[in-house]
Phi, psi and omega in degrees: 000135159249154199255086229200151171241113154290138156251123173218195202213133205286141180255026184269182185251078124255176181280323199270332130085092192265133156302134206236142143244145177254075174312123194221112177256125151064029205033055164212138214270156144263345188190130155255141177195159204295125155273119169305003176268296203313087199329326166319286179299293220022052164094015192256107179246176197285189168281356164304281185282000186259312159289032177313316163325308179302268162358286205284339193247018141002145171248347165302344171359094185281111195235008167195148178340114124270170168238151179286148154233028179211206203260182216259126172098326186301292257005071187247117177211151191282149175273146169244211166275158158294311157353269162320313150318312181284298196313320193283310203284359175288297202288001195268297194291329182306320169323300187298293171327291215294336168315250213226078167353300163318325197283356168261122186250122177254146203247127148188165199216245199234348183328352165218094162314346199294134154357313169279264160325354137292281229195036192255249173323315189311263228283000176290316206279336188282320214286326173253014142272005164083332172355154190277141175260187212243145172255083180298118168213032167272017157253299241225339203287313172331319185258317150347303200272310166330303196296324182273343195270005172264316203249326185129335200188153146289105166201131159224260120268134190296163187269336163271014151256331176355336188239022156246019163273146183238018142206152151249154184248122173231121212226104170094038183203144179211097203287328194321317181257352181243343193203070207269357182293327178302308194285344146323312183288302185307316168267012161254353162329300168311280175323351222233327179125351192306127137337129124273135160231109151283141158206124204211163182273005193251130162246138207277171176318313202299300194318299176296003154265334188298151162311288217233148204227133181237136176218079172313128182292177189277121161113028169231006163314316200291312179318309182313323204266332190294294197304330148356284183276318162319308186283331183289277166302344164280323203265006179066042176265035182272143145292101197287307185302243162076252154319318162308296188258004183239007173236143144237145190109000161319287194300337180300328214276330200293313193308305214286335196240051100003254208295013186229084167296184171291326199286324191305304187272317167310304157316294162315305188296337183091013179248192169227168161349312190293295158336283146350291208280326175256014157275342193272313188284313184291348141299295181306313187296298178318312174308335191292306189282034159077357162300130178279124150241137187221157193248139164274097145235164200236153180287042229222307185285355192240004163293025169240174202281344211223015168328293163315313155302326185304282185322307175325285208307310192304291204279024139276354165281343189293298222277013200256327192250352152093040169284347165296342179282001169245174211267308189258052117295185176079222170192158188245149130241298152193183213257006201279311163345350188249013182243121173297048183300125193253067161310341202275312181276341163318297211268288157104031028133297185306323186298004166290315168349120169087350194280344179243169193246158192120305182095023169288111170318170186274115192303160186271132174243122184278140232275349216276352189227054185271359212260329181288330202255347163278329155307001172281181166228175179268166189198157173324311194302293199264340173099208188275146169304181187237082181301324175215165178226173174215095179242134184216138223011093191168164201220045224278322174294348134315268214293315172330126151332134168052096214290317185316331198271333196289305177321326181300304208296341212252342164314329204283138196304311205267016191235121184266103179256111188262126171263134166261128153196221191226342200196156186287057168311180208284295199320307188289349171282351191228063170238152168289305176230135207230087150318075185326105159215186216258154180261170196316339195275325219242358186195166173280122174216200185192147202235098157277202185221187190195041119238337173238169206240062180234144159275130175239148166275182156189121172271140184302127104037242169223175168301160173273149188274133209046268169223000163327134167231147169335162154323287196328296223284345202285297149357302207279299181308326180274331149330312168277327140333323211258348191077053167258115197251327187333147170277352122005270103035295168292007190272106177313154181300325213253016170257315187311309179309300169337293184279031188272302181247160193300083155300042187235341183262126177300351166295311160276052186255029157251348170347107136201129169345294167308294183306350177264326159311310194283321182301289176106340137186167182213133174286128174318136175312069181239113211278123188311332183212102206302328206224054192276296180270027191092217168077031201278156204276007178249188206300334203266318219063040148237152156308127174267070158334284166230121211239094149354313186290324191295310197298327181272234217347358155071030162243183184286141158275012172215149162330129184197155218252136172227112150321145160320139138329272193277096186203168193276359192265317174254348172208086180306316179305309153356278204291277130024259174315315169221106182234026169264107176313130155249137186243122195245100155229206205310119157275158189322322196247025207234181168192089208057237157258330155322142193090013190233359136324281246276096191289347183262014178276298188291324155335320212273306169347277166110266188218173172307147178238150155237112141261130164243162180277136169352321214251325165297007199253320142332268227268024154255339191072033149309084190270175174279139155119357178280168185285147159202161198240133173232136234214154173191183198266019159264341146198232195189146177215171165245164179192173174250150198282154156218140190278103173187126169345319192300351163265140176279148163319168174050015180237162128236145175270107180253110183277152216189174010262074178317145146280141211274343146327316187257003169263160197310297212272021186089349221223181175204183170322333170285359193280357172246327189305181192237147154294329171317143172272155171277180220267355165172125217158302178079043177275179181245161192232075162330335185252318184293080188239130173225155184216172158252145190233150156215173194289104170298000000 
């Protein structure tokens, strides 16, 4: 028997982005685990990803080409050739092309963070076919955008000073399930003596360890951060020197956040007075005594109309009380900023040249209103309808906002879909053509993180299984189908990986492929405490109070409180009607929608779930354990009810993404959620929702 350990790297849309080792017998992996090397990882992967093995050796596999044969959403299909595949989507797409390019849209996301396999060879093949591009922002641009125009860049605090902080603030996140390495660090902050406070409208596994649960309602983090900064500067809990010299905009920040007492912001949030006022101080006071406090947040707070704004407000606080000047100070949103990630040669950008006439780009389709925009005809406005998709690593009739419309679209007889995957997903029920292609066990890619700061490989494994194939090689093959001759087009995943971060930037100056394979990662050049001395990455180098840029961007240049889209404050008749908030986010054994095959994961699940609080769960007459229909005028899912505190009055939690297949009615959370974008990002904003629940 032979026996060989792979180094590989989990490619999932988590933070922690885990160093993998790969037991591989007779070439069939046998084991995945945590590398004990890795500072990170340290031998620890989550309960997800520690079944990969399962995952990958599925028996739901998808392992050769089809075409549909029954009606679109039936998922009923024949297997053909690789051939056969490539020639009919060559022959669907050249028509389209010689129209109007735009009408073709490729849909895909984080289903791989990896480098290689995302968004590489795809976007060289998108790029010279002229195609519309797509605008992913349905996680993190919201919050993205808040931060650089306060900070500058995502760079935050590294995840390996986390356990010399003597408070954490852990704020929209609940690492126990999204960040568990984080939460590793976080427990020894604890033993170590460090405070924890959550703050979430939920209280999540993450909360019920913390000393203390603040439980906000959803979309009123910035009032909180407002009111904050209110108590900090009245009670002088500031760094003067500081402020002096690394912020601009104290005094405008002083005037505006004035108007936000304790009474003010405790009344927006649904919290008291108290709460404020001794959340403000034990931050602030620990900084006076020379203690690092740092703050966590997760995309969880920015899933509203007023998101962006939200981050923004949060990541003005480090710099109000000078917690940048220690290592395990500051805040993390995330660490992918400090990676010199080389897209422009990945992607390859220049191939666009000559495909539209004019010299015009190709228009944006944003991925978060797919449900509104398959459903368009064409116009002067919107350009051409949208004759094909392509999706790859994504699931959009899942994940997607407002599910009945994503569904309508994907329905239309006359929209040519092609899917890449691993498993027959909701999505995949509605392709023309259903692509086999291989998981992370099975191909080469290369990796930053957006919680910790190491370049990661990942090495193939095993052979790929049946007739699966990469992206990369899949990509490579409809390029040629297409008559794309470029030399682009010939480039191997391991010449492509060579080029994934700038060794010319000192941050990747230890770059080099080969040596990163056999190592399996290596850490970025980075100062332990990034803004100790300023330097902050924006137009000033300062921390940004008040920000010049929001303002020629048509936003408030300084922190300011944005209501929900759906709330009794912006739409009282609403508000009314449904007048319950919902919030759906990650359950422990779920990842987006990955993982959600994966029978012994969806077991410990058990079915879609609601939590409501006692006393809304009363005045419906709601007992636990009941069937319930939760409801808006744009649809409805059921799920069972569980009666417990841990949703605050006036919220529910539907913990997600179910395929919507595998739920009893078909259906899943998104069948309520909104198509609206946030106040900047264009991101979606899932938790600003209001329903109604009743006994099904």
């Amino acid at each position: 028997m032979t026996k060989t350990l792979v180094r590989a790297t989990c490619p999932h849309d988590c933070p922690d982005t885990c160093a993998i080792l790969v037991t591989v017998e007779d070439g069939v992996a046998t084991e995945v685990k945590g590398d004990p090397d890795h500072p990170t990882t340290a031998g620890v992967l989550c309960t997800k990803v520690s079944r990969y093995v399962e995952r990958t050796y599925h028996p739901d596999r998808l392992l050769t080409p089809m075409r549909r044969v029954g009606r679109k959403g039936e998922g009923k299909f024949e297997p053909i050739s690789w051939e056969q595949a490539l020639e009919e989507i060559a022959a669907r797409l050249k028509p389209i092309a010689a129209r109007d390019p735009q009408a073709i849209l490729p849909y895909s996301y984080c289903g791989t963070m990896g480098l290689v396999q995302g968004e590489a060879m795809a976007m060289r093949f998108f790029n010279k076919l002229g195609a519309s591009f797509l605008d992913r922002t349905v996680c993190a641009t919201a919050g993205f955008t808040g931060y650089k125009y306060t900070i500058g860049a995502s760079i935050g605090t590294d995840i390996e000073q986390f356990q010399d902080a003597k408070l954490i603030l852990i704020w929209g996140g609940n690492p126990i399930a999204s960040n568990l390495h984080f939460w590793m660090r976080v427990q020894e902050a604890k033993r170590r003596g460090a405070k924890l406070i959550a703050i979430d409208p939920y209280c999540s596994l993450t909360a019920e360890k913390c000393h203390q649960h603040i439980a906000v309602m959803p979309g009123t983090d910035s009032a909180l951060a407002l009111g904050m900064m209110h108590v900090l500067v009245k009670e002088n809990l500031l760094d003067h020197d500081y402020i002096a010299q690394h912020t601009l905009g104290f005094a405008q920040l002083k005037d505006r956040v004035a108007e936000w007492t304790p009474k003010r912001t405790a009344e927006t949030c649904g919290i008291t007075a108290e709460e404020v006022i001794e959340l403000a101080r034990e931050y602030g006071q620990a900084a006076m005594r020379g203690e690092p406090v740092a703050i966590r947040m997760n995309y969880g707070l920015q899933r509203v109309r007023g998101g962006g704004m939200a981050v923004r407000n949060i990541a003005c606080l480090p710099a109000l009380v000078g917690a940048w000047r220690h290592a395990a100070g500051g805040v993390q949103l995330s660490t992918s900023g400090s990676f010199p990630a080389n897209k422009v040669a990945l992607q390859r950008p220049d191939l666009l040249q000559g495909r539209l006439s004019g010299g015009r780009l190709p228009r944006t389709i944003n991925m978060n209103t797919i449900g509104d925009d398959l459903l368009k005809e064409a116009s002067p406005e919107f350009g051409p309808k949208i004759e094909a998709v392509i999706v790859y690593n994504a699931n959009p009739v899942a994940i997607a906002p407002d599910s009945s419309k994503v569904q309508r679209g994907f329905e239309r007889e006359d929209l040519f879909t092609v899917v890449l995957e691993h498993f027959q997903t909701d999505t995949a029920d509605y392709a023309d053509i259903l692509l086999p292609a291989t998981t992370q066990l099975e191909h080469v890619d290369a990796h930053l993180a957006y919680g910790h700061l190491y370049m990661m490989a990942n090495n193939a494994a095993i052979s790929p299984l049946g007739e699966a194939k990469p992206n990369t090689e899949i990509f490579r093959l409809l390029a040629k189908c297409m008559g794309f001759i470029d030399p682009a087009f010939d480039e191997t995943d391991d010449e492509l990986a060579a080029q994934a971060f700038d060794k010319q930037d000192v941050r990747a100056v230890h770059f080099d492929w080969e040596s990163l394979k056999r190592s399996g990662w290596s850490k970025l050049n980075m100062p332990a405490a990034p803004f100790a001395e300023g330097g902050f990455p924006t137009p000033s180098g300062k921390c940004e109070l008040y920000s010049e840029s929001m303002l020629l961007d048509g936003l408030d240049p300084l922190p300011t409180y944005i209501p929900n889209y759906e709330s009794v404050a912006s739409s009282p008749e609403l508000a009314q009607k449904y007048p319950l908030a919902m919030i759906s986010p990650p359950a422990r054994n779920f990842l987006n929608s990955t993982f959600v095959n994966v029978q012994s994961l969806r077991a410990t699940e058990g079915e879609p779930h609601l939590d409501i609080h006692p006393l809304d769960a009363a005045s419906r007459g709601i007992e636990d354990k009941d069937m319930v229909r939760i409801f808006n005028d744009r649809g409805s899912f059921v799920a069972r009810a569980r009666v417990t505190p841990k949703a605050r009055a006036g919220l529910v939690v539907g913990l997600s993404i179910w395929w919507k297949k595998l739920a009893s009615d078909g259906k899943n959370a998104n069948e309520v959620t909104s198509q609206r974008l946030t106040d900047m990002g264009r991101a979606p904003t899932f938790y600003d929702t209001l329903v109604q629940v009743e006994k099904a």
